[in-house]
C-alpha positions as CSV (number, residue, x, y, z in Angstrom):
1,X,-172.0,-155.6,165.3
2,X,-172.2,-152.0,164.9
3,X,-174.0,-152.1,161.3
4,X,-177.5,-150.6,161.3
5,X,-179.1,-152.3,158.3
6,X,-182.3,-151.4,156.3
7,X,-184.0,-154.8,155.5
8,X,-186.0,-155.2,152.7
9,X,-190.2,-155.5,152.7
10,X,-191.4,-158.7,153.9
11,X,-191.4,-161.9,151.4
12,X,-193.9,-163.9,151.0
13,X,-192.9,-166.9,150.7
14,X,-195.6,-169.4,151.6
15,X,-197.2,-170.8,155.0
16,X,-194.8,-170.5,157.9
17,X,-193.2,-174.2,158.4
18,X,-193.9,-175.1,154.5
19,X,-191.0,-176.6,153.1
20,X,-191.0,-174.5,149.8
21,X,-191.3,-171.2,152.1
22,X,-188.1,-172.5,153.7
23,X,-186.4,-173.2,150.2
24,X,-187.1,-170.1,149.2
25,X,-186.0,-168.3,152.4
26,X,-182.4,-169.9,152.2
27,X,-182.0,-168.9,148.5
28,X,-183.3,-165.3,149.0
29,X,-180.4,-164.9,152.6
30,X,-177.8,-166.6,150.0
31,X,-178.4,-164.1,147.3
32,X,-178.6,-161.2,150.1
33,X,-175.0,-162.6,151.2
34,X,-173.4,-162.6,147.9
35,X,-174.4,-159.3,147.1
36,X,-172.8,-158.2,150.3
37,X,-170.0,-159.8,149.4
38,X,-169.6,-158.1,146.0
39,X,-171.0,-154.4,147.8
40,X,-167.9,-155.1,150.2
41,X,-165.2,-156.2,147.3
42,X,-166.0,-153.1,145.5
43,X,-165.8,-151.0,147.9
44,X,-162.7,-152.4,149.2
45,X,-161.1,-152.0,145.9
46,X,-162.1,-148.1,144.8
47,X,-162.0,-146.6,148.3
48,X,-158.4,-147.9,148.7
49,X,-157.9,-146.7,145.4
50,X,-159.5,-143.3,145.6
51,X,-160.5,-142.9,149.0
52,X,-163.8,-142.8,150.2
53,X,-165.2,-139.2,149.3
54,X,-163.4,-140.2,145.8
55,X,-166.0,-143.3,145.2
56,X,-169.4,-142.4,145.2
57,X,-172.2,-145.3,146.4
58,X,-172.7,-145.2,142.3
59,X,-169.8,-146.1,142.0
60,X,-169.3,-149.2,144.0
61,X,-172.6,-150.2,143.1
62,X,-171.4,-150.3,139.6
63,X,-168.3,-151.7,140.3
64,X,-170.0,-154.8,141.8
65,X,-172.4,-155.2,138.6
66,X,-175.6,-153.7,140.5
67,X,-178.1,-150.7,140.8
68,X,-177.7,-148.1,144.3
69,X,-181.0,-149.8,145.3
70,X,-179.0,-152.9,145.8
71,X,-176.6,-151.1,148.5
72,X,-179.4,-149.7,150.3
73,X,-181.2,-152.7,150.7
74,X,-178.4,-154.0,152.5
75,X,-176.6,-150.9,154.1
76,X,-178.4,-147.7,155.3
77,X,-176.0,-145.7,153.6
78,X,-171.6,-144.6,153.1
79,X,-170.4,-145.1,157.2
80,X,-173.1,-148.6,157.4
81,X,-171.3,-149.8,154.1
82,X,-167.6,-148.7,155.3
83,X,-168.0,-150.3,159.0
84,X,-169.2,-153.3,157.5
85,X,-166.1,-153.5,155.3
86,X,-163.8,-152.3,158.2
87,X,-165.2,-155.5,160.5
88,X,-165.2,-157.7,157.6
89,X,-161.3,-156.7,157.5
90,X,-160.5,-157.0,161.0
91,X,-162.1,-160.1,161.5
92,X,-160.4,-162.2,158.0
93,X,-157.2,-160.2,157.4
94,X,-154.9,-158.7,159.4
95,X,-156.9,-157.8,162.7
96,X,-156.5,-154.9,165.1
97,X,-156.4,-157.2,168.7
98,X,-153.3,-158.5,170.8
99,X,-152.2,-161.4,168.3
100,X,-153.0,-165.2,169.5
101,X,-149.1,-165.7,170.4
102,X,-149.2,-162.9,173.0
103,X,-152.4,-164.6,174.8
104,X,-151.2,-168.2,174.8
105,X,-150.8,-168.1,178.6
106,X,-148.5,-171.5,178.4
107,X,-145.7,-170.1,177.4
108,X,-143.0,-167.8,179.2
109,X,-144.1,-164.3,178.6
110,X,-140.3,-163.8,176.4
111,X,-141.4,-166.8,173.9
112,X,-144.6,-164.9,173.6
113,X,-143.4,-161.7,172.4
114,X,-140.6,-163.1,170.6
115,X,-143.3,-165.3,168.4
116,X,-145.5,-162.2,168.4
117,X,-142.7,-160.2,166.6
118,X,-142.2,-162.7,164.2
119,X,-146.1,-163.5,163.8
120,X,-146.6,-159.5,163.3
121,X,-143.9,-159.5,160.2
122,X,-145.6,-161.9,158.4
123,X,-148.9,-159.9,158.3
124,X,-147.5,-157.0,157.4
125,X,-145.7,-159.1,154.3
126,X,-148.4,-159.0,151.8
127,X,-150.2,-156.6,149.9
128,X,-153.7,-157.1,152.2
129,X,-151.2,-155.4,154.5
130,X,-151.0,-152.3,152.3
131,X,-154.5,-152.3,151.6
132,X,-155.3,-152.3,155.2
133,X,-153.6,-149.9,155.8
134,X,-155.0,-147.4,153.4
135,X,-158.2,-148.1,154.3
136,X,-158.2,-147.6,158.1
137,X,-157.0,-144.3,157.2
138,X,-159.6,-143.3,155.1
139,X,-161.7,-144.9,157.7
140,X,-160.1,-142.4,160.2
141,X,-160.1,-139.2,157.9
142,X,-164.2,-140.0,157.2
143,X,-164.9,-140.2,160.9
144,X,-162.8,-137.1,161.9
145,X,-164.8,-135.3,158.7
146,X,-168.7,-136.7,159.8
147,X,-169.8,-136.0,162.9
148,X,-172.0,-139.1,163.0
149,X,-169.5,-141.2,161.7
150,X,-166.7,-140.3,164.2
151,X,-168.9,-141.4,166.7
152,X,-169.9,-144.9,165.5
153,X,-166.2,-145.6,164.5
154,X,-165.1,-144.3,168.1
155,X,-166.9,-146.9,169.4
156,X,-165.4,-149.6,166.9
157,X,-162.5,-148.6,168.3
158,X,-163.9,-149.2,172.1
159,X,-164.9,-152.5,171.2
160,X,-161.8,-153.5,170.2
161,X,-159.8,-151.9,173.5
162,X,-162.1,-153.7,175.4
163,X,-161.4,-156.5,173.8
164,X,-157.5,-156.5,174.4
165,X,-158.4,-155.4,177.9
166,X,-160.2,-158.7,178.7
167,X,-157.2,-160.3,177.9
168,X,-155.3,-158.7,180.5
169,X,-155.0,-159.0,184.6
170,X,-157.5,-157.1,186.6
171,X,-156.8,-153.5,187.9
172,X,-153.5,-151.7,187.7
173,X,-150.2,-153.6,186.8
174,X,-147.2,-151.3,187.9
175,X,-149.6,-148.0,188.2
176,X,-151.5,-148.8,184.8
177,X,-154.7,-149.6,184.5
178,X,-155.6,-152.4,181.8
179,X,-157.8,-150.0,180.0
180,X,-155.2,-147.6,179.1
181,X,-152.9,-150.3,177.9
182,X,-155.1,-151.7,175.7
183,X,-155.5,-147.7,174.3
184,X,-151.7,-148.2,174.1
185,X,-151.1,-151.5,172.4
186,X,-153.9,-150.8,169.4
187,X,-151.5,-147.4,169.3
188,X,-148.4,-149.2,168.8
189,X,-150.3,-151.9,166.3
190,X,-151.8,-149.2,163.8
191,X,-148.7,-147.1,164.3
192,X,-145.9,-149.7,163.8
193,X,-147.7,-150.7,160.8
194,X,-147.8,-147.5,159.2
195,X,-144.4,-147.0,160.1
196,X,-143.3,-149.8,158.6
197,X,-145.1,-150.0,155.4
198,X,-143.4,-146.5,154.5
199,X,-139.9,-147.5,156.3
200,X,-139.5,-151.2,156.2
201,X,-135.4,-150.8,156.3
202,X,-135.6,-148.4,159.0
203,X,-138.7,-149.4,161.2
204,X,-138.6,-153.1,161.2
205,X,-141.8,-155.2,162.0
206,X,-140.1,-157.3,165.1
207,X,-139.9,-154.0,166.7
208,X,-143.7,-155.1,167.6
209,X,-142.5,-157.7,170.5
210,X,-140.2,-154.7,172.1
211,X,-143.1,-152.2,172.2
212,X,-145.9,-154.9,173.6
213,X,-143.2,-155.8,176.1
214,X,-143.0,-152.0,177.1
215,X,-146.4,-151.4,176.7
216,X,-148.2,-154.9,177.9
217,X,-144.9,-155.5,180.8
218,X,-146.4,-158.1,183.1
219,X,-150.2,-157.6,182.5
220,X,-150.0,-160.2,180.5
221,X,-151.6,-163.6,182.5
222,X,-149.6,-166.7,182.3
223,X,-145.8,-167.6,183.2
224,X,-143.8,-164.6,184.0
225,X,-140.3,-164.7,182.9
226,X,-139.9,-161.3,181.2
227,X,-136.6,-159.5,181.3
């Protein structure tokens, strides 16, 4: 979405159509994928380790078992690699949107956040919790430290307001326009969470469905039976 690759030379792989030029196309993408995968994993696992200005592209190169070429034949560099890994995080792990229970528009708007409470303690559970967690803010600390960076993650985070904004009623709902509450409710998920992860006695993950009530009121669509 927001990566900027640098894709390799053309391949030659035989007349366009020709079924061995195709063959080799789909093994050359699936090699290109698994090396990805093994960029991403090892970058994952030394910049939540040693934060990202502690782990060098060297270094995760090695870590994966390859050369730097390899990272920059699929990544134009640090912020392409770490935005690929951030989206990669949000979109099989814990996720940074309004959670499906508080968009299932069948339900009476208390079940939702009650089942959104619950559904937001048992992501912050596990470890890939933690590790989230340390990563977005390293994420953070890199894009208040690069100019460039700050920008492209700034509008990561846009996307994903606008995201949670589509998900709400049109205009203002009691004086607040959607836009701002979707601002609000990524505040309260990120925040919560790091709360929590420090504090779990004393800042307890249910406290989610209370601040999306507070935040999200009636601009949720749907049945409305909140309290």
């Amino acid at each position: 979405m927001i990566n900027a690759q640098v894709q390799p030379g053309p391949e030659q792989d035989g007349p366009s159509g020709q079924e061995g030029g195709s063959g080799k196309g789909r093994r050359r993408q699936e090699r290109r994928e698994l090396t990805r995968t093994a960029l991403l994993g090892a970058a994952e696992r030394l910049w939540a380790e040693r934060g990202i200005h502690g782990a060098s592209l060297d270094d995760v190169a090695s870590a994966a078992g390859l050369t730097k070429g390899a990272v920059y034949s699929n990544f134009a560099g640090k912020t392409d690699l770490l935005l690929a890994l951030l989206e990669r995080y949000i979109r099989e792990r814990i996720g940074t949107d309004v959670c499906d229970e508080l968009r299932d528009a069948d339900r009476p708007l208390d079940e939702r956040f009650e089942r959104a409470g619950h559904a937001y303690a048992r992501r912050l559970a596990g470890e890939d919790a933690r590790l989230l967690a340390l990563l977005l803010v390293e994420f953070w600390l890199y894009g208040m430290r690069d100019y460039a960076a700050g920008w492209r993650l700034a509008d990561w985070y846009a996307e994903r307001r606008d995201s949670i904004a589509r998900g709400l009623k049109l205009g203002e709902t009691e004086g607040v326009p959607r836009n701002d509450r979707a601002a609000l409710a990524m505040a309260l998920d990120f925040g919560l969470a790091f709360q929590h992860l420090l504090d779990p006695d004393r800042v307890p993950a249910e406290l989610y469905a209370a601040g999306m009530r507070l935040v999200l009121g009636h601009a949720l669509p749907g049945p409305d039976t909140a309290t």
